[in-house]
N, C-alpha and C positions, 0 to 999 in steps of 0.2 A: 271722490267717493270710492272709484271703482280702484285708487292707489294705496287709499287707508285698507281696503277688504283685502288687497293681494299683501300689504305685509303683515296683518292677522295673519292669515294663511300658511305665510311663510315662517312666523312665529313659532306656529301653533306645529307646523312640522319638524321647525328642530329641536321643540322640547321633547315633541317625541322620537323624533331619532336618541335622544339624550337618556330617554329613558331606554330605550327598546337596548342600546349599547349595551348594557349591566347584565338584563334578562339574557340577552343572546349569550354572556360568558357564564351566567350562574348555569346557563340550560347544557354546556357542555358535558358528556358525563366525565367521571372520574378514569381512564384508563392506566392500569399496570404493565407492563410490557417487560418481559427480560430478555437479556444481551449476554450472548456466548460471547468470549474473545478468544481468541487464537494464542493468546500472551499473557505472560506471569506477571502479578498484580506489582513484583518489583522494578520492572522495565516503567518508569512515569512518562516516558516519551509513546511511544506505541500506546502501552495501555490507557496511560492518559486522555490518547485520543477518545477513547471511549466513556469517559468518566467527565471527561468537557461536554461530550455530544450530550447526556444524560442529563448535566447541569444547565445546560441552555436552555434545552428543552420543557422541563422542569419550570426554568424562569417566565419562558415568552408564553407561556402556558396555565400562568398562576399558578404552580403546584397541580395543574390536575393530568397532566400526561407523564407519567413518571417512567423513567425505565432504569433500572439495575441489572449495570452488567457486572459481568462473572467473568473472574480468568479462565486461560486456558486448562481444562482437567477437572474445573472445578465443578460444572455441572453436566460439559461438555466436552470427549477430548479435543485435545488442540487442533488436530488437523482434521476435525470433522465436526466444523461448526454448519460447512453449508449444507452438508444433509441435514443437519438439527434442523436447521431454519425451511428445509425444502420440507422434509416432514411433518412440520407445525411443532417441534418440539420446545422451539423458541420461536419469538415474532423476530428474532433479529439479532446478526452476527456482527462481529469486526473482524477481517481476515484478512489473509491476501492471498488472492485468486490463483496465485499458479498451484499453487499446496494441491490443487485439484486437475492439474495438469494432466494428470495420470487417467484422470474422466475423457478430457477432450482439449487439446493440446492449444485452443483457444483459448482457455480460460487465462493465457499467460498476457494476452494482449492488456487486458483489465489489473496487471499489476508490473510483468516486468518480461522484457523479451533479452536475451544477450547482444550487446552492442545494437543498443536500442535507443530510447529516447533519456532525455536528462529530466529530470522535474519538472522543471518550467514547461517544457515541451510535451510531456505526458499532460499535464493540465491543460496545457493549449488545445492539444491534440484531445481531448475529452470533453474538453467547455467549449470550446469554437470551431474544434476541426472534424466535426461529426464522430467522433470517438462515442462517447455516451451512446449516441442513438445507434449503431449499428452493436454496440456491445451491449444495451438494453432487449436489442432485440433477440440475441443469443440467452440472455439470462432468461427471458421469458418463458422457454420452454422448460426452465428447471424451478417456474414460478417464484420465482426472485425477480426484486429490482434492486439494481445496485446503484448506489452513491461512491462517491470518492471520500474516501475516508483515512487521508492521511497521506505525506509522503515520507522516504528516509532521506532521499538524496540520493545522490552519487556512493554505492555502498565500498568498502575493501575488499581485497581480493581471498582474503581469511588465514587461520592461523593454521602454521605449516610446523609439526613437531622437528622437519630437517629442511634444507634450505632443496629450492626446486631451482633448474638451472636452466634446462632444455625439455623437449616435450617427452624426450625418451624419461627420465625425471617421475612425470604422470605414471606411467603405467604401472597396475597393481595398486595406486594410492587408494586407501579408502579415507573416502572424504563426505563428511558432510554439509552436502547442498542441495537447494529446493528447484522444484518446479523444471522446467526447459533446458537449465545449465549440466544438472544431471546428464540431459539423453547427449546434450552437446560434449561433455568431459568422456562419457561413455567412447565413443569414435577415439579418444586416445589415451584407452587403458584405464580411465578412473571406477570406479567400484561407487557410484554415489550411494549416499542414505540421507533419507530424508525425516528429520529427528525436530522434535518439538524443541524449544529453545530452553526450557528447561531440564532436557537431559543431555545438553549438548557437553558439557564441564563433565560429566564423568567420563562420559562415553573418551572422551579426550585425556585424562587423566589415567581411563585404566588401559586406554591403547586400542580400544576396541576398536578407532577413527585412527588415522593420519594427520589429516587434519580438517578442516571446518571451518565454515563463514558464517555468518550471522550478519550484523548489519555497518557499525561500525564505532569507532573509537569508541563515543558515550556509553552507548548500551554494552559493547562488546567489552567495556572494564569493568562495568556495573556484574557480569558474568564472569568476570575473573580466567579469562581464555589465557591470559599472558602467563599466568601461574604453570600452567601447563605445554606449553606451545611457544615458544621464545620469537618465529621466526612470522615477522605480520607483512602480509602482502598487499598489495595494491597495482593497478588498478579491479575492484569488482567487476571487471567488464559483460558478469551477465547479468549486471544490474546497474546500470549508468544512474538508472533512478528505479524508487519501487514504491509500486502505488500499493496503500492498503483499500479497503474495501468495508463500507458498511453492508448489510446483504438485509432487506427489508422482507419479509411474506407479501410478495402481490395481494393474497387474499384478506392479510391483516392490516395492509397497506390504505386497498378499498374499503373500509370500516372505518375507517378513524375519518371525524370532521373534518371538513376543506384550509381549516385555520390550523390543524395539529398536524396536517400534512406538511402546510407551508413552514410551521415550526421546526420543524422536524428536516426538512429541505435547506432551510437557512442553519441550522446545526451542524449540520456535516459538513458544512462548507466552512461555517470558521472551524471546527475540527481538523480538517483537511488543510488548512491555510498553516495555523498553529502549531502543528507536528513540524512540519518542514521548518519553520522560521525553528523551533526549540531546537532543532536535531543543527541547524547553520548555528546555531550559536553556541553550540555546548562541544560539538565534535571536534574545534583546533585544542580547547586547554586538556580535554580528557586525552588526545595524541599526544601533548606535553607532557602530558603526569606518565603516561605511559613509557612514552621515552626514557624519560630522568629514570624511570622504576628497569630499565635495562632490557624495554622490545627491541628486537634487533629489527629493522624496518627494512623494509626489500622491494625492488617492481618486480616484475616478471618480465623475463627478456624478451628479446624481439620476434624470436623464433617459437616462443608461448606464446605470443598474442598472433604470430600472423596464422601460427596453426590451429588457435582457437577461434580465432576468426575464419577460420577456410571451413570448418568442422560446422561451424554456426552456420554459414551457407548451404551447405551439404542438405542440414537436417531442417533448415525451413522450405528448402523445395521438394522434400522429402514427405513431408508434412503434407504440405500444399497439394502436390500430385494424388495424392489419398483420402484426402479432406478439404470437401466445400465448404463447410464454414468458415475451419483457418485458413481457407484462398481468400473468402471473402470480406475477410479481415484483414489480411496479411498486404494487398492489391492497394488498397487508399493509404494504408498505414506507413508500407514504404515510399509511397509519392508522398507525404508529411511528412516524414521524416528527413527526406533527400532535398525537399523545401527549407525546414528548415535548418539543415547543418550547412547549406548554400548561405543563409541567411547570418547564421552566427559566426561563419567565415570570415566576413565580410564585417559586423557590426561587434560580435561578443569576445570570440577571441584573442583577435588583435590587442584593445584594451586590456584583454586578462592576461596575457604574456605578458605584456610591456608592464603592468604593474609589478609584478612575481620579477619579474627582472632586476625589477629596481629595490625587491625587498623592502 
């Protein structure tokens, strides 16, 4: 008697979980949300990533959490999405966090340091190496939370109108570059500017620049730099990798359902995963077409990277000595990081020469 009563019971519960399911989604309301982006709606790598995050979103959502984002200029300029978003001007940017360098010289750690982390290792270093939570913590005060919203990769070292040999070479150049590489080129002579990516083709064509970086092969032919600039460098060493950045309103953050958050959580993340895979698989044939079309392809010698490397030293203890935050940043970041290039020494390397060797 008392086994027949408990699986009535049990019945009669999950018809109504069965129903209550339906009610609880029709009772979501409908939310609109717009999205600044940093980038011109013609880059589908970068910009993409924003137009992915908006479509998942959308999906896991039934259609009732919609967000439309906007290129860079278009309702926002480019490099001042995160004040839109700090101001409520939008619920929500795509960017990348050094463009803000110029605020507080921490914001570089949340996208890209010189002779820093690789991709792999910035996500690591984000999703499991306490990255997020100390750089959540920073963002709080500017009422933002930020997500990981993309990567490039390993970026080039950008396009040089004459060929650069020695660091004597730098001096006088003006160059367009963003965020930390600036102040670091700065110490040997360069003139940085820091220019939205769609006026970076003129500014290079009428000579007002030297030369300029951007990200690399895909996008940077999709921009048409080699028309003007013949001479393409490598390595980007003040960006080994570069993380973009979704930028959320805290306060429109707390507003949204526990289930549009979680949506919205899981978006950026296949966002973030999918930029990086698009950008590995598209940037060997767009360096082919580039080539065959007559880039003259170049590294930087030894005596450029060791002096841009001593310059990069300089100006993070420079930093540091001025700035608790970027100390308090700077302190775990470099034991992760000296973790893991210990680590790829040993495991990742080795196997990647010895392939490259054997062509």
């Amino acid at each position: 008697m008392e086994r027949r009563s408990f699986i009535k019971k049990t019945a009669a519960g999950v018809a109504a979980g069965a129903l209550a399911a339906p009610a609880i989604a029709q009772s979501n309301p409908t939310i609109n949300w717009r999205l600044a982006s940093s980038f011109p709606k013609s880059l589908d790598t970068i910009f993409g990533g924003a137009e992915l995050l908006a479509r998942r979103v959308s999906q896991l959502t039934d259609g009732k959490f919609n967000i439309r984002p906007f290129p860079g200029g278009e309702i926002v300029p480019a490099l001042q999405v995160m004040d839109a978003v700090q101001a409520g001007t939008v619920e929500m940017g795509h960017t990348a966090s050094y463009y803000y360098f110029g605020k507080d010289a921490t914001f570089a750690f949340d996208c890209a340091v010189p002779f820093g982390l690789t991709a792999r290792q910035q996500s690591a270093w984000m999703d499991q190496g306490g990255g997020k939570q100390i750089m959540r913590e920073f963002f709080h005060e500017y009422g933002i939370m930020n997500f990981m919203g993309g990567n490039t990769g390993c970026q080039m070292g950008g396009w040089f109108r004459k060929e650069v040999s020695s660091p004597q070479d730098l001096s006088g150049l003006k160059m367009r570059v963003g965020g930390f590489a600036g102040r670091v080129l700065q110490k040997l002579g360069v003139i940085p500017q820091q220019i939205a990516a769609g006026d970076i083709y003129p500014a290079l064509e009428k000579g007002t620049i030297d030369a300029a970086e951007w990200i690399g092969p895909y996008d940077d032919e999709k921009l048409g730099f080699n028309k003007v600039a013949p001479y393409y460098y490598s390595p980007g060493w003040w960006e080994a990798s570069a993380q973009l950045s979704f930028y959320v309103s805290i306060r429109e953050w707390e507003k949204l359902p526990k289930d549009y958050q979680a949506a919205l959580e899981v978006a950026t993340f296949e966002a973030h995963v999918t930029m990086q895979a698009m950008y590995d698989a598209r940037n060997p044939g767009a360096l082919a077409r580039l080539m065959k079309n007559g880039v003259k392809l170049r590294s930087f010698s030894k005596p450029i990277m060791d002096a841009c490397y001593k310059a990069t030293m300089e100006v993070l203890e420079e930093e540091a000595a001025k700035n608790p935050k970027f100390k308090k940043v700077l302190d775990p970041w470099r034991r992760f990081r000296q973790d893991q290039n210990q680590w790829y020494s040993v495991g990742e390397v080795p196997i990647q020469n010895y392939l490259i060797s054997r062509k």
